[in-house]
Each structure stands twice: as C-alpha cells, then as structure tokens.
N, C-alpha and C positions, 0 to 999 in steps of 0.2 A: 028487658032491663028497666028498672025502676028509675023514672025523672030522674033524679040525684044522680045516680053514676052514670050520667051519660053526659058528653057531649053533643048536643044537637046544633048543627048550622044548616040556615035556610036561605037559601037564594043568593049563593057565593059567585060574584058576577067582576071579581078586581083580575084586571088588565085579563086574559085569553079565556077566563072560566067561564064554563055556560049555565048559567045559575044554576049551579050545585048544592044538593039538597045531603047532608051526609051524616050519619051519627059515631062519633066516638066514643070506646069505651074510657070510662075516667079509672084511676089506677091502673094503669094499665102502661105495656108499649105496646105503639101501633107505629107503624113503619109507612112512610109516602112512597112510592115506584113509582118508575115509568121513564118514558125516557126524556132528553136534555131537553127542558124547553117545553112542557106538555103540561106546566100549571102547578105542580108540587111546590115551587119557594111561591108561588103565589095565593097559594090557600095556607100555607104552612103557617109563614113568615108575615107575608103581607096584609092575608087577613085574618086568621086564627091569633096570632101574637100580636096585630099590632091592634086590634080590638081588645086583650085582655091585657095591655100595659094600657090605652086609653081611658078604659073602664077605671083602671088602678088611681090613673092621674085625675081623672073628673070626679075623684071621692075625697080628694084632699080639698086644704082651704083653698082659698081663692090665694091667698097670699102664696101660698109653697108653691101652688099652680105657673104664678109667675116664672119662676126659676127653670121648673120642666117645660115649659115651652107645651102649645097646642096640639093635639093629635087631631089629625083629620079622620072621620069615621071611614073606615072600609067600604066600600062596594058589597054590602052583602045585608039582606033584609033582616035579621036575627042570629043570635049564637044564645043558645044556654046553657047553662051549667060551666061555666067559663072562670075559670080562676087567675091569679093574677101569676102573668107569664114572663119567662126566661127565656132570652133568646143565647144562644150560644153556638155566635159563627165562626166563620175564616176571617172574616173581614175586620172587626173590630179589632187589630191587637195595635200595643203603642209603638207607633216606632222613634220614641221620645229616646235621644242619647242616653240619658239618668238610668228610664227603668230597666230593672234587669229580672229575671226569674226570681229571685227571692224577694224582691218588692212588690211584683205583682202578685201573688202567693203569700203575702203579707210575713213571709218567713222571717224577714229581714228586720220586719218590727219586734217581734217578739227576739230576733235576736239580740237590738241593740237595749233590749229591757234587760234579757240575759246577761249581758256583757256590763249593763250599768251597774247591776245590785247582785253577780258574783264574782264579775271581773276581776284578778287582783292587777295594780297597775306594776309596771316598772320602769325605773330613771333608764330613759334612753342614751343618757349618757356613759352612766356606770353600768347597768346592767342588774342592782341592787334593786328587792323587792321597796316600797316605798309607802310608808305604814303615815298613821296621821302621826302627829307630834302635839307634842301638850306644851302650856304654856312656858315651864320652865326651861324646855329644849329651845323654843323659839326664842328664848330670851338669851341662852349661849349660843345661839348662830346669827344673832344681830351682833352681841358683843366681838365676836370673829369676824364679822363682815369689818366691823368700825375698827379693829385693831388693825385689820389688813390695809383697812382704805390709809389710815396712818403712814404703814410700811412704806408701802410703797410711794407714797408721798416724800416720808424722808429720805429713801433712797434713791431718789432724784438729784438730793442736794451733793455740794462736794463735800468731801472726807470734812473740810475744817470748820465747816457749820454744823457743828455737835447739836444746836437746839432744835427740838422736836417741831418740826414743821408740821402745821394743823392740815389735812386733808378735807376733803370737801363736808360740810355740816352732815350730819346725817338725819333724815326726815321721816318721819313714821307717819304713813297712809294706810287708809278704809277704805279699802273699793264699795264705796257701797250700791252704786247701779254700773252694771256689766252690761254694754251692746243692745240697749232697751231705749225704744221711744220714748217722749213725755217731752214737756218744759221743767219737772219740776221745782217750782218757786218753791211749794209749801215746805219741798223738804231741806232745801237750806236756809229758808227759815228758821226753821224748826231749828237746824244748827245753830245757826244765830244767838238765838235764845240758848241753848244748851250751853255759849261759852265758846264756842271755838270759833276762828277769824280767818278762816283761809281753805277753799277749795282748790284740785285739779282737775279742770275739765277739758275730757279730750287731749291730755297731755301740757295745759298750757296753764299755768295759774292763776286765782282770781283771790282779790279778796272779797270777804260775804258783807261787806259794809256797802259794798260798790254795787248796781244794777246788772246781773250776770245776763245777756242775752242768748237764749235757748232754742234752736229751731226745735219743733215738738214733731218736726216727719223724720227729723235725722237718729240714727242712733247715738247714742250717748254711753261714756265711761265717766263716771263721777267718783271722784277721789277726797275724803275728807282728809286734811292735814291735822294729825294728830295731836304732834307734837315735833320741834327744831330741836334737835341737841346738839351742839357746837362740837366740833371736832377736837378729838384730841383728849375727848371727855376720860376721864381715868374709873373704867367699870369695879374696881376694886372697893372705890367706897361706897359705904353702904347707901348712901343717901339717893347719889348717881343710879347705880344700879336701882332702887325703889323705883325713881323717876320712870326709869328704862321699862321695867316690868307692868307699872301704872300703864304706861303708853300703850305700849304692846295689847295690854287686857282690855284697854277703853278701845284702840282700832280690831280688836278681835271681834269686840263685842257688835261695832257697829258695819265692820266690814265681811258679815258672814262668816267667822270665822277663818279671813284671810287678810294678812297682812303685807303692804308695799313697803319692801325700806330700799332708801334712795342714797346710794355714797357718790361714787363715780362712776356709779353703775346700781343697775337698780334688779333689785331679788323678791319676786314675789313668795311668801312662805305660807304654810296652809295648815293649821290645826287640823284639816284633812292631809291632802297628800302634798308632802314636800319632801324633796330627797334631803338628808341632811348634810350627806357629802358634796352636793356639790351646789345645792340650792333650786334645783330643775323642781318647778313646782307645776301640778297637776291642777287644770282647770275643774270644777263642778264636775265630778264623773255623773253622766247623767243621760238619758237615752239620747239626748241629742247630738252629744260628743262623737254621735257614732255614725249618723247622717252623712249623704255627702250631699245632702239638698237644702242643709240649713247654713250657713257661714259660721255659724258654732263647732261645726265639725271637720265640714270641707276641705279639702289641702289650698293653702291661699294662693295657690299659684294657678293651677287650674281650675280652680272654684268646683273641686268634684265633678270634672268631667273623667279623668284619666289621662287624656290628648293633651298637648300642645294647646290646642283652641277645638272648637267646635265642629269645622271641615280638617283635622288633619290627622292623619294616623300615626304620626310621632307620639310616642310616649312620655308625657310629663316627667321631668327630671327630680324634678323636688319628692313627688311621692310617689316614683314608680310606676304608674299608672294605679296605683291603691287607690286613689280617688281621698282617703283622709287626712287629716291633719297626723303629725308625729306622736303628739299626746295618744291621740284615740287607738294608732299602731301601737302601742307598747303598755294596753291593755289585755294582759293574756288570761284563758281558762285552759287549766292540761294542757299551758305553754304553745296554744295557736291563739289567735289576736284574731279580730272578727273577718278580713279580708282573707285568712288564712280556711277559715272554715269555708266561706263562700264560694271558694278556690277549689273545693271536693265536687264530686259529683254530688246528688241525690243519693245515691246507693250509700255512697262512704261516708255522706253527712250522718245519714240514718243510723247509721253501725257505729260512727263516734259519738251520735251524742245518745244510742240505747247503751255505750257501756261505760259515759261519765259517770264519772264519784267525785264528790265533794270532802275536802278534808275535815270541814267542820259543821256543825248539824243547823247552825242557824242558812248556812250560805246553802246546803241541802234546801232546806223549808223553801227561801225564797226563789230556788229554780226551780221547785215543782209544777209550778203554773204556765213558766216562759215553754219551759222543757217540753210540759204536755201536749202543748197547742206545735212547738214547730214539730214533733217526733207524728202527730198524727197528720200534720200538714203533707210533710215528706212521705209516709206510707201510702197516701193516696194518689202521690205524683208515682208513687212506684207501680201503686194498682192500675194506673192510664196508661202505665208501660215509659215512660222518661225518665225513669232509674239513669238512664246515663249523661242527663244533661247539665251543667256545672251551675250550683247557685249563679254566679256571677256573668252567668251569656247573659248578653245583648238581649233585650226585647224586640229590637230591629231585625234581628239576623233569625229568630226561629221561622219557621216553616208557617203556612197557616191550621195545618194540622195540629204541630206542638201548641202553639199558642190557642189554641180550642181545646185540647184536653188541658192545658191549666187550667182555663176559664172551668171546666168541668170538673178539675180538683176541688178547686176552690171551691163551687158552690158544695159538692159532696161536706166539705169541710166544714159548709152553713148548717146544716141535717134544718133542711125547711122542709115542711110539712106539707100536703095540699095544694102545692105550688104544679103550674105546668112548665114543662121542661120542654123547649123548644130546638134542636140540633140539625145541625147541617151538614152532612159525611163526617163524623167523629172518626171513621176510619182512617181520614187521607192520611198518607203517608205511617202508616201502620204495616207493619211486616204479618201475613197472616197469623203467624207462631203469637203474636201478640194480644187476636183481635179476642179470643177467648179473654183476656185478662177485661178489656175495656170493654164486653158484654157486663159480663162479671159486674163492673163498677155498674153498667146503666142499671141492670137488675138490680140493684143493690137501693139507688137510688128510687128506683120505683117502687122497691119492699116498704120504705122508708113510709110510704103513703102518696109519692106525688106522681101525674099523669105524664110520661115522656111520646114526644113526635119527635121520629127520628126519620129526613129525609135523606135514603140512603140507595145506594147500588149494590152493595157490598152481600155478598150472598151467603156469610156466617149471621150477618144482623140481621138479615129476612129472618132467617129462618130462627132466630133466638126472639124474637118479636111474638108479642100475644096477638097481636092484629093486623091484617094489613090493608092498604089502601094504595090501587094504581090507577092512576091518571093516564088520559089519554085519550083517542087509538093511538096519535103521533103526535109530531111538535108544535107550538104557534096555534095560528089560527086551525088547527084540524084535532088540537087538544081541548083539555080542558075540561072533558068529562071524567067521572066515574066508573070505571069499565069494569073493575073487577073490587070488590071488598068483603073480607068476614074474615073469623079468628086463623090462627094460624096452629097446628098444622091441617085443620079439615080442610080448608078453602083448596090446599094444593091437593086431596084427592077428589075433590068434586067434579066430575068431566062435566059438569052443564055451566062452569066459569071458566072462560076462558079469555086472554090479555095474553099479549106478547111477551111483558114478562113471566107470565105463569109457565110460557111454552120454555123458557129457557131455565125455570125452576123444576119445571118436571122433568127437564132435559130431554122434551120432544124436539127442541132447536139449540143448536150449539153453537159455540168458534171453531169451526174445523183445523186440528193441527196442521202444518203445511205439508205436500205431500212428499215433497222436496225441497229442501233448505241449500241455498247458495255456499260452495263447498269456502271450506277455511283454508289455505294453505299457509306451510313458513313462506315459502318462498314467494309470496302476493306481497303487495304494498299493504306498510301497516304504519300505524300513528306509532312510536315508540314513545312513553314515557318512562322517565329515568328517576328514579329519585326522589318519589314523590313525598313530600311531609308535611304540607299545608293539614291545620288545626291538628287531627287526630291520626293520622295518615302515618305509616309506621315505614318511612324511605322504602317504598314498594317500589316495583317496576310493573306496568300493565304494558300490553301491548292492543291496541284495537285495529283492528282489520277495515279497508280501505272498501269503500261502495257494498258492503251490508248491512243489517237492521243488527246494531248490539244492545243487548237490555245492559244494564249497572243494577246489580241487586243486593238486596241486605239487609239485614234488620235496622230497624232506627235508631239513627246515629253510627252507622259502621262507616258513615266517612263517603258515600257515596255522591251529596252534592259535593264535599269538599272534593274529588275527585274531578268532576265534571266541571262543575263551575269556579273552583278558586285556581285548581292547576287547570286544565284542557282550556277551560273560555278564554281565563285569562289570559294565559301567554299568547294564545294565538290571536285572541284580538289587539294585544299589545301589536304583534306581529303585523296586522293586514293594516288596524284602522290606528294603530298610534294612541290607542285609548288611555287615556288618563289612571285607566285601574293599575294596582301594582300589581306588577305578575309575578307570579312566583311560585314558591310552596313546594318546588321541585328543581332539581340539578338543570335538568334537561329535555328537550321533546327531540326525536327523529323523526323524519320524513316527512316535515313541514311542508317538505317542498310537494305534495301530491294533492295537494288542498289550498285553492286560494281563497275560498270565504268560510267563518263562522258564523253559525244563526243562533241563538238565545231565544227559543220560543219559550219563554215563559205565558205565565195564566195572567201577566199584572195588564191593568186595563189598556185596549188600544188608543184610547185620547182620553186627557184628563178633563178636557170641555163639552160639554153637550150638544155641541156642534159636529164633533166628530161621526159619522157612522159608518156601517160596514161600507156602504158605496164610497164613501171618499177612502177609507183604508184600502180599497183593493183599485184605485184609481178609475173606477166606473164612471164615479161624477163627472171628471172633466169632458168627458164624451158624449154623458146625455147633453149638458150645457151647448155644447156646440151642436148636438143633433137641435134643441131647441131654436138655437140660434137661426138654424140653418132653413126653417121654416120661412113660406112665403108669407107671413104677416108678421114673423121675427123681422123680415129684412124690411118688408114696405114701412114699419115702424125706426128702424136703424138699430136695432137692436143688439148689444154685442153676447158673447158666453157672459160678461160678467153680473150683464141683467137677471141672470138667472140665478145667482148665488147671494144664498142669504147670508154670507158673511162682509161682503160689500157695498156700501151706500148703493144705490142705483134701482134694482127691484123689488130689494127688500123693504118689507114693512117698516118705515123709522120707526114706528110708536115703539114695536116691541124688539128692534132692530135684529128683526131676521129669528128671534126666539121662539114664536110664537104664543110665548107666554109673558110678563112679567114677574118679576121678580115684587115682593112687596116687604122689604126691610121691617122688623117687628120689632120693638124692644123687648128684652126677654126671652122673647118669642121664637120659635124656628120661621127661617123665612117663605112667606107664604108666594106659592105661586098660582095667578089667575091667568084665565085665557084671557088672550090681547081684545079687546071688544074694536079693535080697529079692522083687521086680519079676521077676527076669529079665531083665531090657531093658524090659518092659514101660512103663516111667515113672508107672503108675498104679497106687493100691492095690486090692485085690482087691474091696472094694464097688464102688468107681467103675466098673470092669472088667465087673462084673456087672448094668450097664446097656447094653441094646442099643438099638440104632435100626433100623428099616428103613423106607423110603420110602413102601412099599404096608400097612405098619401089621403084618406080620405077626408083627412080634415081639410084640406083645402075647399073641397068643396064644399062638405054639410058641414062643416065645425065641428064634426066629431072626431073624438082621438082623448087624448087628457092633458090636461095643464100642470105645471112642474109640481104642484103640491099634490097632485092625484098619483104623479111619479112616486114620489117621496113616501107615499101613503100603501105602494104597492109592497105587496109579500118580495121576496128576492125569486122563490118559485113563479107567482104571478110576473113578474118584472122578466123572467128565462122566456117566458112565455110570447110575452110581447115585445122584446126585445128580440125573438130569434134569428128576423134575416139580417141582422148588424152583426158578422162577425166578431169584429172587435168586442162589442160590450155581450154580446152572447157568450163567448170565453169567458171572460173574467165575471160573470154573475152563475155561470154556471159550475166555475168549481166551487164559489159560497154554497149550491146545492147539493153537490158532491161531497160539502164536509159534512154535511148533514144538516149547512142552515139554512135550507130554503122557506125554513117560517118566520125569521127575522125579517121587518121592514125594512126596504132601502134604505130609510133615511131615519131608523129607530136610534138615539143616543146613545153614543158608545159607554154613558155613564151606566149603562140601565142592563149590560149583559153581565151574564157570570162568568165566572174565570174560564170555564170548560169554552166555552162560545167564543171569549177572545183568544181565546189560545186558535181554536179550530178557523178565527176569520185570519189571521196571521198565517195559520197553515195558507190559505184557502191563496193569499198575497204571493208565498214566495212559491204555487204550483202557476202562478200564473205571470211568474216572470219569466224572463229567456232564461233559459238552463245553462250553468257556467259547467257543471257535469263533475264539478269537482268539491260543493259544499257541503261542509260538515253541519249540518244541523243537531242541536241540541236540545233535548225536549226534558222537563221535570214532571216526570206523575201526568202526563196527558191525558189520563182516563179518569181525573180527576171531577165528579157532574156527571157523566156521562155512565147509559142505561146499556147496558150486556151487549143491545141492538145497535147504538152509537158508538162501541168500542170495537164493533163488527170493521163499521164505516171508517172507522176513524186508522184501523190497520191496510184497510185497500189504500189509503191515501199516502199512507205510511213508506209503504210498499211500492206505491208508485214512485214517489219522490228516490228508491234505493236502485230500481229499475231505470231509472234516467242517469243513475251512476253515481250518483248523493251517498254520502255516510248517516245515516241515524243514529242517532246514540240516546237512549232515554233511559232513564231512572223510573223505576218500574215495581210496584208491588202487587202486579193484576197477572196472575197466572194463563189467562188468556194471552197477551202480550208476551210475556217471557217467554210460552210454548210455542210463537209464534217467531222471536228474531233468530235470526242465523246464529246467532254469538250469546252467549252468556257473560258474563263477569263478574262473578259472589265476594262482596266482600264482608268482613266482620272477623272473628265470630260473633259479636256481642256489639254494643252499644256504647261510645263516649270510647275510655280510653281501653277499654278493654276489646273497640274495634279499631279498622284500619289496616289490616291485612286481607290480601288477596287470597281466599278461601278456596278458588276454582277457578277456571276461565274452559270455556269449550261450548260446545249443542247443548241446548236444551236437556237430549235424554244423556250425555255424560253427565251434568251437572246433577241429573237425578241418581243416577250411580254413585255419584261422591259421599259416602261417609261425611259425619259430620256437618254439613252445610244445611243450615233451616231451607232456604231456599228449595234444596233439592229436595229434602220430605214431603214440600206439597207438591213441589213437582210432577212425582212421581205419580199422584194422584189423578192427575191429569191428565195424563202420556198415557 
C-alpha cells in the first residue's frame, strides 16, 4: 500500500492495549472483533477517533478552540494518514422532551420551510380558505366592525331613547415591533418627528411627548396609534370614510402590512392573512410559526411540550398534545397541517410527499427545494431499515440502536467526502432480514470515498467487510493485542491465522443447539396476557410459559419492547413494588400469582457516580471492609469498616475526597481531571494504606498481603484468586467471573463499562442472591457487545438462572439465542403499525416451519 491510503498507528497503549503497532486500509471497511472487553472501543473510539476529532480541533483558531473544549492526546506514539473522524454511538442520543425523530433528521426544518411558503392557511373558526385582503376590503371590515360596535351599544339602551348612543371611539394601530428585544428610543423618536403623539406598549398607553421607559432584555409589542375616530362616525360621507382609508394605508404602511383596530374589542386584520368573515387574523406565516421551540409558535399553554408540565403524562388540553399554537394547526398542504404529516410513519411520509402536486406553478417552484432534501432525508431512514418509525416519537424512547442509525442517516444525507466513519454495532436491534439493507447503506457510504471502522459481532458485517481486525486472545488485562488482521474474504481461508473468532467464522467452533429443550405444555403454569395494545400492539393474547428461557422476536418495531416492557414490566411491577409507572396497554395478565418478583435487566449504567463499581454492585465491598477491619493492626489502631471507604470522611484522602483524582473546573473547557498529588491516585490516606490483609495471616507477621488500594486495583479474576478460602466474597466475585468479567477491576468506575458489561454485572447480582424460585427476569438484546464466545457464556448463565426455576424472557435478534430458548414468540409482520401481531408462538424448529415469519427463514438456517 502506498503512504496515502493507509492508515498507520504506532504504539497504541490507551487503557488494556499492548502497544499496538496496526495498519488500516483508508477507503475502505475494516471491521474490530474479538471479544467484550479485549481493547476494540479502546483503539477504535478512544484512540483512532479521539486523535482525529483532536487533530481537527487543534487546526481551528484559538478562539473557536474555546468553545470546543481541550482534547487530551491519546496514549499512542503516532497515527498517520488520519482524517477528520465521526463517531456514531449508542450512547449519544437526546433524551431532551422537545426532540423528536424529525428534528433530529433536520426533517422538521425543511418541513416548517414547506409549510411556511406552500402552506395555504385556514380560519379555524369558519373553516374558510383565508386569502390576504387589499386595502379597500380592510376599509369595509373596519366600517362593519364600527357599525356593529354602534349596534350594539344602542341596543342596550330602552326602547324610548331613540338617540343614537356613541360606542366606544374606535382606534387604528401599527404593530410595528412584534415579541423582539430592544429599548427602542430612536424609533419613537423617529415617530415623534413623523407627527404622531401616542404609542401602545405592551398593551398599556403612552404618549411620545412623555419618557417611555423600556427594559431592553424583556420582549416587547409596540403599537403606533394611528389615528382616534369618534364613535358613531357616519362612514357614508365621503370625507369620513377618506380619513378611514388614510388611516388604515398610513398603519398598513407602518405596521407591516397589519392593522389593529380597537372598538369593544379589538380585530387584528392583515393585507396578508385575515378571515373576512369573522376577523381571525393569521400571524407572519413564517418557518417559526411552526416550532414548538420558539414562543412564536408553541401552544401557550404547554409551551410545546404536549404534557400538562414537564413530568407528567396528561395530555395538554388546549392543543391536544400537538405541541402548536391553533394558528400554525390550520395551516394545511393536501388538507394535513404539519403535526398531521409528523403523525405518519417514514414509509407513508415518503409515499405522501413522492406523490404531492401543487395546484399552481409558483407554489410548485418554491417546494422543490424543501421537498428534495426531506424526500431524500426519509429514503435513507428507510435504507437503515426504520421505515416504520413515526416522525413524531420521542427521542427519549428509541432504542440505542434506532437512534445510531439516524445518526447514520443523517450523516449519509451530509455525502462527506474523505471523512473516517467511526461505529459501534450499527446492528443492535436490527432483525437479520434487515441487516443486508444497512450493509447496503455502510457500502454505499464508503463508495462515496470515506474510510468506515465498524466495531462489530454481527456475522453478516464480518463478512460484508473489506478488512478485518481482531483484538485479543481474551478480555481486560489478558487483551489488547492483534491476533489476527488482513483483507476479507482471504484472511478466513488462511489456516496459518488463527483467533477465536476466526474458529467461529470458519465454523470450527459453534453454539451447540440444545440437545433437549424443556417441554411446553397447556396444562403448566403460564403468564396469561389478555388484551394487549400498548403503542402498536394489535389487542393480542400471548401466553408465556412459567420457569423456561422464551425469546420475544421480530423485526424492528413489531412491538416486542412494547410487549415486554410497557405491558409485562409494567403491570407486574405496578403489582409487587407499587411503581410509580402507569401500567397498562392491556385488559389483563393471568397467573400473576406464580411469580413474586420482576427483574428489568437492562444495559443502562449500574451507578451514575464514579464511585460505584462492580464490587459494591454485587455487595462484595462491604465484606472486604470488615475483612480489613478485622486485621490485627485494623484493631491495635481502632479501626472500624468505615475506615476503609472512600466515600466517608475517616480514611479517605480529603484532598481528593476518596476520588483519587481532582476534578479541575475549566471555562469553556471540558473539565480536566489530575491525579490527587496528596494520594497519588491512591484514594486513601497513608495510615489506612498502612493496613494490609492477607488470606493465609501472613501479614501479621512480615507485612506482607495488600492494602485496600492494591484490592481495588485487583482484576475480579486476580481478586477469585485471592479471595478463595472466604466463602462468602469467593461466591459473589466468582460469579462476576462466570459472566465472563473477570477482567474488570474490583474497584474500576461504573461510569467507564459498556452496556454489555453492566448488563452481565447485574446478571452476575441477582445469581448471587438467595433464589425466590419464582422471578421473572426480563432482559433486552443481551447479546448486545458481546463476541460469538461471550454469547456462549452469557446462555450457560442464562440457563442456569431457568434451572433454579426463574422465567427468562429476552428480546432477541441473535439466532444463537433464539435456537437455544425453550419457547419462541414471533411477532410482526412488519414494523410500526403494520406490526404488532402474534405471528407464532412454539420451539425453536416449529417457528422455522412456519410459513411467513422472517424470524423463522433464518432459523432455519441454523437448525
């Protein structure tokens, strides 16, 4: 390979890597393996990407520099030929109330362009299309407002006061600043001088002779007063009416073409849009009207949330949960209004707006532009395969899967050039049937010219990969090398490479289907669900069968979290712990009574603190604390457990109270953390430090053993080791090894694992509680991270937990997994609303039998 098209890095040494020496091809995909935990997000992410976003930021001025904040250099001696990188994770997505799929997809802007400049609007009160008016109209709907204000004034009076009683003066107004900062002096000044003697600001009036006082942070409505005409005025002569019409042209002129007139009530009218029947006048149609992030647009009740408030899932009364104001609703194109099209899927936005027509050639012209950008927008959400997801979900509520193939739309939708493409399982939650489509796009984007790293497990991406590269032999400290790398497919027939995952790509080592599957009967205890129709869910009935492994499967979006987790979790946590969640989404559950706990093992972090780690999640800590304690220069000293925890006062470091680091506040800046120079890193103060442990007693005498920060600093493997003849903490550190994290430190930050890891240390918690014999555990995608060889491990653990008499139930798109539960449950067909039905239910090889079911075609492949 010639310098240019390579990537070269040399002496790759951040956090487990053994200074990795590596060359990638550029235009290219090349693919990271190996298994959970063996150094792939750490050369990928940590140092390949986070070297070429740094490179990027150290090229700007110093000034932009501010804003981006500092990048620390990587641990690695060299990289070259290095371009400016794209990372695209799980973990980034908002989970802001506001954004919704079409705002992060920028769909939403080009829509409210669409909606501004071909929108036609109409009076929500009549119903009537609402055209501008010209000035002579405006001049006979002020004379009717001021006839009426009359009427009804004299018909107040009794029958024998025949004389025409004068109604309130009526006042003709300029808006001329709308809801915009300033003090402006100069410009009622300026009126001043022009001749006229009287503003309304803010609703309240002033005259311009007088000192108007302006706060310049508040928003502002400024009203010129035009002109007073006395009530009662007689529009018939001509002179009057001249006046009337003068007025009118002079507030048109200066109030943007909109006029306030004021009786007993007041009519804003628009040389743009005013109804003329009944006076409902249309604000600036204009892309902001259509926001619900600006107070221009928003519904004023909810300020564009949809809710009640902020925490609550009542529905806003005023605008339906629309999130907009009524104006911006009763802008329609082909008679839907913007919240109406948001309301489709992807698939049926794409289909409405490929077979919009425009009545007239100019309103044609100006949606060629909007139209272009969202119709190509949406084609490549359909190419990532979310065809079924509805403009307006939540950004809260997608999957970290869905929300990394937007990210991945989106940029497709940049066509950048030379750029490296950095990804992190584009698979998850990907139904196989699909993964051909989102190959498809990554090819596509690499055609384009730029270099894609795809850290992946998924064995359609191997093998659609130009390159690959596996880390390793195993996890932690026993990874970190290069074990196996070159193009794809020669690399898989070379017998002189060989890596653990090559053995499972050649298929010299497999998942062995089971040999025997725990039988189903009717007549067993079964979870009965009744009824079910949370989000897309079509009033189905499942039945799940009591103490076996059942997978939930489907293509994405066939309703299978909403299944698991909006009907099963919830009711039944409703049930045991009184949860707060609303439960619901279905009639009914039977046979509650055969289960008294539910588990939610999701992948979201085990502690939001850095304090957190595996050993306190699995209650290990408190044990070593007192095994310290219990030391004879713990006790000559007075020493309690608490001495030992670096969460309170007593042995821990003040300086850096128990962190081992500082924190160092930046402006601008991201915050920098240094080693505490008191501690060193240590997190404890030098007495505490000066207590050792060892198993076999020998520190008492030579001082040999280790002190709690040497604990802390132990593998959880090393830790099973030396912890052996302690029962108690020997159990619970050894099934952290048994889920397969014995290369995790004891006391490594729970901020710092990936989702696969907490998920598996949460496993690791509830195998090493007392067994109630009756817990339904719930799992999402657990093979999520995790290498062919960790998805091995991760079904023994599985299996054990169904053997102690536990229900499984996971959500599942890894054919390994599915060939391996007792129970199936397909549902779909399809995605969004066109899934939601129960497709199958039965074994493994029924489900491959079944006609029709994606599911079951690749099943079948596998069996």
């Amino acid at each position: 390979m010639a310098k240019h098209d390579k990537i070269i890095i040399k002496g790759a040494r951040e956090h487990n890597l053994k200074n990795i020496n590596l060359e990638i091809p550029r235009d290219k995909m090349t693919v990271f393996t190996g298994l959970s935990g063996s150094g792939k997000s750490s050369l990928a992410f940590d140092t390949i990407f986070a070297e070429g976003q740094r490179r990027y930021i150290e090229s700007l001025s110093a000034y932009a520099r501010q804003f981006l904040g500092r990048l620390d250099k990587p641990d690695v001696d060299d990289i070259e030929g290095l371009s400016p990188a794209i990372s695209i994770d799980q973990k980034s997505h908002s989970s802001n109330p506001r954004s919704i799929v079409a705002t992060i997809t920028e769909i939403y802007d080009y829509l409210r362009v669409l909606f501004a400049r071909a929108g036609k609007p109409y009076c929500p009160r009549c119903g009537r299309e609402i055209k501008k008016l010209t000035n002579e109209e405006i001049v006979d709907v002020v004379i009717g407002i001021s006839e009426e204000n009359d009427k009804e004034n004299a018909a107040g009076e009794t029958g024998s006061a025949k004389r025409k009683i004068a109604g309130k003066n009526l006042i003709i107004l300029a808006p001329v600043v709308r809801g915009r900062k300033g003090e402006y002096y100069q410009i009622l000044y300026d009126f001043l001088k022009a001749g006229f003697s009287e503003v309304r600001i803010d609703g309240t009036f002033h005259s311009l002779r007088d000192r108007v006082e302006i706060d310049r942070y508040k928003q502002h409505t400024i009203e010129l007063v035009v002109d007073r005409l006395p009530a009662g005025m007689d529009f018939k002569e001509k002179d009057n009416r001249l006046r009337l019409a003068e007025a009118i042209e002079s507030a048109l002129k200066y109030g943007n073409n909109v006029v306030t007139v004021i009786t007993d009530k007041e009519v804003a009218l628009s040389a743009q849009f005013t109804c003329p029947h009944d006076g409902f006048s249309f604000p600036e149609i204009e892309p902001r009207l259509f926001s619900f992030n600006s107070p221009y647009g928003a519904c004023q009740e909810c300020h564009g949330l949809g809710t009640k408030d902020i925490w609550s899932d009542e529905i806003c009364e005023v605008c339906a949960g629309k999130r907009l104001r009524e104006e911006s609703l009763n802008v329609l194109i082909d008679g839907k209004n913007i919240t109406g099209v948001t309301a489709m899927s992807i698939e049926n936005s794409y289909k409405f707006f490929s077979t919009l027509a425009f009545k007239s050639a100019s309103d044609t012209e100006v949606a060629v532009a909007p139209l272009r950008e969202i119709k190509s927008r949406l084609k490549f959400m359909i190419d990532v395969g979310l065809e079924y997801l509805t403009l307006d979900r939540r950004a809260g509520t997608l999957s970290g899967g869905e929300a990394q193939r937007i990210r991945l739309a989106s940029q497709i939708g940049s066509r950048l050039v030379g750029t490296l493409y950095i990804l992190d399982e584009p698979t998850i939650g990907l139904h196989q049937r699909d993964n051909a489509k989102l190959i498809a796009t990554l090819q596509e984007l690499r055609d384009l010219g730029n270099t894609i790293i795809v850290v992946e497990h998924d064995e359609d991406t191997i093998r659609a990969s130009d390159h690959l590269v596996d880390i390793g032999p195993a996890a932690g400290v026993h990874g970190g090398y290069v074990v196996a790398e070159g193009p794809i497919p020669q690399i898989l027939k070379d017998p002189k490479i060989n890596s653990l995952t090559l053995d499972y790509l050649r298929g010299t080592k497999s998942i062995a289907t089971p040999e025997v599957r725990r039988k189903v009967t009717k007549d067993q205890e079964h979870l009965k669900i009744r009824g079910a129709y949370a989000n897309n869910l079509k009033d189905i009935n499942v039945d799940i069968p009591l103490r076996r492994m059942v997978a939930v499967t489907g293509v994405s979006g066939s309703g299978k979290s909403s299944l698991v987790y909006d009907v099963l979790y919830k009711t039944l946590a409703d049930k045991f712990y009184h949860a707060p969640r609303k439960a619901g989404g279905n009639k009914t559950i039977l046979g509650m009574e055969y289960v008294n706990r539910v588990i939610n093992i999701d992948q979201a972090a085990i502690g939001r603190t850095p304090r957190s780690n595996p050993a306190t999640y699995v209650d290990a800590w408190g044990y070593i604390r007192d095994l310290f304690a219990a030391t004879e220069s713990a006790r000559i000293r007075g020493y309690k457990p608490g001495r030992f925890s670096f969460n309170v006062r007593g042995g821990r470091c003040e300086n850096c109270e128990g962190h081992g680091t500082i924190a160092i506040e930046m402006h601008f800046l991201p915050t920098v953390y240094v080693t505490c120079d008191v501690c060193k890193g240590k997190r404890f103060d030098r007495e505490t430090l000066e207590v050792k442990y060892s198993p076999d007693g020998s520190s008492k005498k030579s001082g040999a053993g280790k002190n709690i920060y040497e604990v802390l600093k132990m593998t959880i493997e090393e830790a099973v080791k030396f912890f052996g003849d302690i029962p108690w903490l020997y159990d619970r550190l050894s099934i952290l090894e048994e889920v397969g994290l014995g290369y995790l430190e004891l006391g490594q930050s729970a901020t710092t694992l990936s989702g696969g890891e907490a998920q598996r240390v949460k496993l690791a918690a509830e195998l090493g509680k007392r067994d109630t014999r009756r817990t339904l555990y719930l799992l999402d995608e657990p093979t999520t991270g995790l290498h062919f060889d960790d998805v091995r491990q991760l079904l023994v653990v599985l299996q054990r937990l169904v053997d102690r008499g536990n229900t499984v139930v996971v959500i599942e798109h890894n054919l390994d997994v599915i060939k391996s539960a007792d129970w199936v449950i397909d549902l779909g067909p399809e995605g969004g609303e066109k899934g939601g039905s129960v497709i199958a239910a039965g074994t493994p090889e029924e489900i491959a039998r079944k006609a029709g079911s994606f599911t079951g075609e690749y099943l079948r492949k596998v069996l």
